[in-house]
N, C-alpha and C positions, 0 to 999 in steps of 0.2 A: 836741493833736498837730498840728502843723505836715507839709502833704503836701509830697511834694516837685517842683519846678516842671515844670508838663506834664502832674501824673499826672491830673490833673481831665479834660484832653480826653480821657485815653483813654477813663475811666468814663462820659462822656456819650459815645464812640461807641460802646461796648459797649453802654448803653443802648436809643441806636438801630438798634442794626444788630438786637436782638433784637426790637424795634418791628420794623423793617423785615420782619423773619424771620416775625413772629406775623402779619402784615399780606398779604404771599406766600401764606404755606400756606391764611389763610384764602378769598383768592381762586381757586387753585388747586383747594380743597377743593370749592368752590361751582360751579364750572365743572365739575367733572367729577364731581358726583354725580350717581347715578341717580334716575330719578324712580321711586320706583314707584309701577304703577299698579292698578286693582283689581281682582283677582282673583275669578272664582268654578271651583267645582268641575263638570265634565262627565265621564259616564261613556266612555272609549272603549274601542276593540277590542282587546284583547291579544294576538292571534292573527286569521288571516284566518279568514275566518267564508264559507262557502257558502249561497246562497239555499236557503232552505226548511230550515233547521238551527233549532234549538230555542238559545235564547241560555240559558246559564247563569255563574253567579259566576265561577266556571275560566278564562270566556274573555275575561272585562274588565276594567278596574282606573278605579283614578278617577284625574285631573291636575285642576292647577291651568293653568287659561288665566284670558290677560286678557279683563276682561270685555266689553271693548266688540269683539271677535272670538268671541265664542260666540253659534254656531248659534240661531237662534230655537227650534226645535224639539230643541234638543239635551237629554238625559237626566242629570238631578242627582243620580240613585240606582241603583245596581244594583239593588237590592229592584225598586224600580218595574219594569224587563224583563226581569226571571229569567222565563225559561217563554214568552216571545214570539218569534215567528219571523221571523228576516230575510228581508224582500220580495228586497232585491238582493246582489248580493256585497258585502261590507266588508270594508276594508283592516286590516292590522295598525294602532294608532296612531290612528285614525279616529275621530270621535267618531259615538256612537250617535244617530241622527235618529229621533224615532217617523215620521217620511214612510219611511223604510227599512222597518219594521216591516209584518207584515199586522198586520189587524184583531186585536184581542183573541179567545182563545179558538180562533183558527187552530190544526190539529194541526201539527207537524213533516213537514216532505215535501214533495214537490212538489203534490200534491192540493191542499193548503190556499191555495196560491200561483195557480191558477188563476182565472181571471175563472169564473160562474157557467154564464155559457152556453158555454162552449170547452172544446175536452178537449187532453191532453198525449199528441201522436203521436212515437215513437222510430224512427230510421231510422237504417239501415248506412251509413256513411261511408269511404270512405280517404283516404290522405295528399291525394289530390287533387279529390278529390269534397265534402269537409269543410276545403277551403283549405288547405290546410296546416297543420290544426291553430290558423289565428288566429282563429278563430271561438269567442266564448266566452258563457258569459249572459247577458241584457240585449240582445246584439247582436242584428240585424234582417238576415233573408235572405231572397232570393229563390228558387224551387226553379224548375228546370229538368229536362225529360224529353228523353231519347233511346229513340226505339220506330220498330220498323216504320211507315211507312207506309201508312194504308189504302193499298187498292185502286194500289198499286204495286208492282212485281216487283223483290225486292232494293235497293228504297228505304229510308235511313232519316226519318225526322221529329224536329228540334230544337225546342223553344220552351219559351219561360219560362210556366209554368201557376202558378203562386201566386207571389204579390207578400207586402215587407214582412210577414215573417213573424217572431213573438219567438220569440229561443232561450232555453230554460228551464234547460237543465244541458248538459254535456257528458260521454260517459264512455266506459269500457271493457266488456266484456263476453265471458266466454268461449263459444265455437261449437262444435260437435263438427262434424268435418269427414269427406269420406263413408270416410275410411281412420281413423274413431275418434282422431285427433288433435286435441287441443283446441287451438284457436289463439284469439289475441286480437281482438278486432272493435271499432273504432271507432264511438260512437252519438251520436247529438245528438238531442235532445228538444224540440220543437217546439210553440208555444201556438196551437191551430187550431180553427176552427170545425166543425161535425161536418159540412156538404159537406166543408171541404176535406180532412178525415180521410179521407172514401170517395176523396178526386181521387189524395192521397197513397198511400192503400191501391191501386189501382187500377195508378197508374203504377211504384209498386215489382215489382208482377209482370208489367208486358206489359213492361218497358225499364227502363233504368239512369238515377237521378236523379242530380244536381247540386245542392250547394247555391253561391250564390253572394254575398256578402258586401257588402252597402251602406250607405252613411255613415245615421248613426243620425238627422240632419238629413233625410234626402230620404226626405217621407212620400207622392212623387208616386207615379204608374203609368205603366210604362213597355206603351208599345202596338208587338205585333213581331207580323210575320203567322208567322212559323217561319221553320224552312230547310230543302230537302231535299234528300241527296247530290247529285244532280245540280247541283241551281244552289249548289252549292262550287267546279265547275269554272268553270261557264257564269256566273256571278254578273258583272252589269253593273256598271261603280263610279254612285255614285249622282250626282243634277245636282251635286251641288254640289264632287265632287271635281275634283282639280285633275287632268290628264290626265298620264299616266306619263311624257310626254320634259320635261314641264314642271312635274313634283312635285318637293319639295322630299327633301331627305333626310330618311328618316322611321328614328327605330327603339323599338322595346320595352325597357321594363324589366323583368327578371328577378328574382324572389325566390327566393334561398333564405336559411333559416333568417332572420338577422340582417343580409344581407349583399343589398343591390344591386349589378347588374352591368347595363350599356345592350348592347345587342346591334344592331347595324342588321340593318335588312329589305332 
């Protein structure tokens, strides 16, 4: 059968252009495929989990991460930490670190969570004695007293009496107050050595503490002689400020909740 003139080129570009066609997708194909890469299984946290909590099945689940981003210490089994207590807080999603874990055989609670030689002191806080509330476990405080002054008539005495101090939990607790109304009391639970437990005990009943809140970095000691009412008014600036007709505008920053605001002085 004789074709008729012309039809040959079409059939050799149809040929080609499906060449062409098979030759595109396969480059295309190659350029934007994924690589994948190797996988292993880690246990993480399905739920936020509190220091001194007893870990069970309920509250983890396993993923698939890639391998060369898992933790060195990270947990390949739930079996393996059913019944072990977390040292610190853990996140939703989180993966499980035996370095978060206490020792084996720890009870549930904060007891088990203690260094050997240290005891767990709880004290009264309010909204501004306890920071506003941004004070939470793991964080590191300084406490400060207000008291009579010895041997002073109507004086009081400021100063910071324990440094760097770990906070173990944070909580609530109900008070019965002297008209039998139960109202709610802010606590924070403190990791202390048994002097500063008697410094703590001590200063809760002559005067009012503070806690005060410091970068988890700064393991120095700060050295402060006190203050007392009087030199609040009479307080000298010190060498190295700059004098008031020739200071700079100065102002503070204001916290509340979520929200800064600058305030000049």
């Amino acid at each position: 059968m004789k074709l008729p003139p012309g039809i040959k080129y079409f059939i050799l570009a149809g040929i080609v252009g499906l060449v062409a066609t098979f030759l595109i997708h396969r480059y295309i194909t190659s350029r934007t495929a994924v690589v994948k890469k190797p996988t292993a299984q880690v246990v993480v946290a399905d739920l936020d989990i509190s220091p001194g909590t007893a870990l069970a099945a309920r509250m983890l689940r396993t993923a698939r991460w890639p391998r060369d981003i898992v933790p060195p210490k990270a947990v390949r089994s739930i079996k393996q930490v059913e019944g072990r207590v977390a040292q610190v807080p853990i996140s939703r999603g989180e993966p499980i670190l035996l370095t978060k874990l206490a020792p084996e055989g720890t009870a549930a609670g904060l007891g088990g969570l203690l260094d050997p030689n240290k005891l767990a002191v709880t004290v009264r806080v309010d909204d501004v004695s306890g920071v506003a509330g941004f004070i939470n476990p793991g964080d590191r405080v300084d406490l400060l007293v207000d008291m009579p002054a010895p041997d002073s008539k109507g004086e009081h005495f400021s100063k910071i009496i324990l440094q760097n101090l770990k906070v173990l939990s944070k909580g609530q607790i109900w008070e019965q107050t002297g008209e039998k109304k139960p109202q709610v009391v802010n606590t924070v639970t403190l990791e202390v050595t048994p002097e500063e437990a008697e410094i703590i005990n001590l200063a809760t009943n002559q005067g009012k503490i503070r806690l005060a809140l410091r970068n988890q970095l700064n393991q120095g000691t700060f050295y402060t002689k006190g203050v007392l009412t009087s030199q609040l008014a009479y307080r000298r600036p010190a060498p190295a400020e700059t004098p008031s007709e020739n200071r700079p505008d100065t102002s503070i920053e204001v916290i509340k909740g979520m929200q800064r605001t600058a305030a000049a002085l």
